[in-house]
N, C-alpha and C positions, 0 to 999 in steps of 0.2 A: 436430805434433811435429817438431823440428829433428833433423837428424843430424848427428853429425862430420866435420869431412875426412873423406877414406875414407885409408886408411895405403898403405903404410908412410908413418911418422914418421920422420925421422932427424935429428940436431943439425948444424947450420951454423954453423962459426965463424967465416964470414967477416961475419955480421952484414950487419942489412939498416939499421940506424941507428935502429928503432922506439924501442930503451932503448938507451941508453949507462952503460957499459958493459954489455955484451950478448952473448947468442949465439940464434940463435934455430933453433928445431924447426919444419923443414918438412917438407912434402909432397911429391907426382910434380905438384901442383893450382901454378899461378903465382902461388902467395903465403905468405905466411909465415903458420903456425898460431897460432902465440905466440912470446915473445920473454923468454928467463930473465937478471935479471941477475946478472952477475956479480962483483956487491959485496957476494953473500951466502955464508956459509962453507959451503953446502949445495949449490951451483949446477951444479955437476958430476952429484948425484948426482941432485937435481930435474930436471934435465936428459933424464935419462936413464931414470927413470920416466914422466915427461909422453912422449918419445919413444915408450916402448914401449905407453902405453895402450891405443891397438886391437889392440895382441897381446894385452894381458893381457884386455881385453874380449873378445876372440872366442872365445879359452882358456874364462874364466871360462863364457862360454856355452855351449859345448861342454860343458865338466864337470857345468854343471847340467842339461842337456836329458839325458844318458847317468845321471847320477843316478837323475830324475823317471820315466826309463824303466824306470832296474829296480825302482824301488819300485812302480811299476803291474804290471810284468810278477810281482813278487812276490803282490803286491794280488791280482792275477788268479787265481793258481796256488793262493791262499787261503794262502797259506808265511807267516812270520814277517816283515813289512816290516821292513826293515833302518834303522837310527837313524842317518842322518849328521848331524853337530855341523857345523855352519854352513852348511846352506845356505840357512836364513832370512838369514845375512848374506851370503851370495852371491847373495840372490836383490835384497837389498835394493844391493848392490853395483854390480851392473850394472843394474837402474833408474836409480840413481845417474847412472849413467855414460852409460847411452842414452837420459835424459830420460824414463823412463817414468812 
């Protein structure tokens, strides 16, 4: 199993010449992650989600390990397990995202 850069991600306008017209999202690692072009009416804000993905992945994992906990800790106590609405897509989310 592959992993990502590791983050922070941040946008570079000065462009590394990969795509013309360009800006590309790098790392603290000496290279370029990917490269968004900017002939698209979207580019700014594709940008800036592809930027924030290992925050939004480490989030998303966070919220589901703190979830699966109290639904055990419930499980345990024999109480009512608590019904949260999406974290089959959160679980399928970050699979997604960390190649699982």
């Amino acid at each position: 199993m592959t992993k990502p850069t590791p983050g922070p991600w941040r946008i570079s306008e000065s462009g590394s010449g990969y795509v013309e017209p360009g800006i590309d999202i790098v790392s603290d690692c000496p290279w370029t992650v990917t490269a968004v072009l900017t002939d698209c009416p979207h580019y700014e804000a594709n940008a800036r989600l592809i930027a924030a993905a290992p925050d939004l992945l480490e989030a998303a994992q966070k919220v589901l390990a703190g979830l699966h906990e109290r639904m055990k800790e419930a499980r345990d106590a024999k109480e009512a397990v608590p019904v949260f609405d999406g974290i089959a897509d959160l679980s399928d989310a970050i699979n997604k995202a960390s190649d699982r």
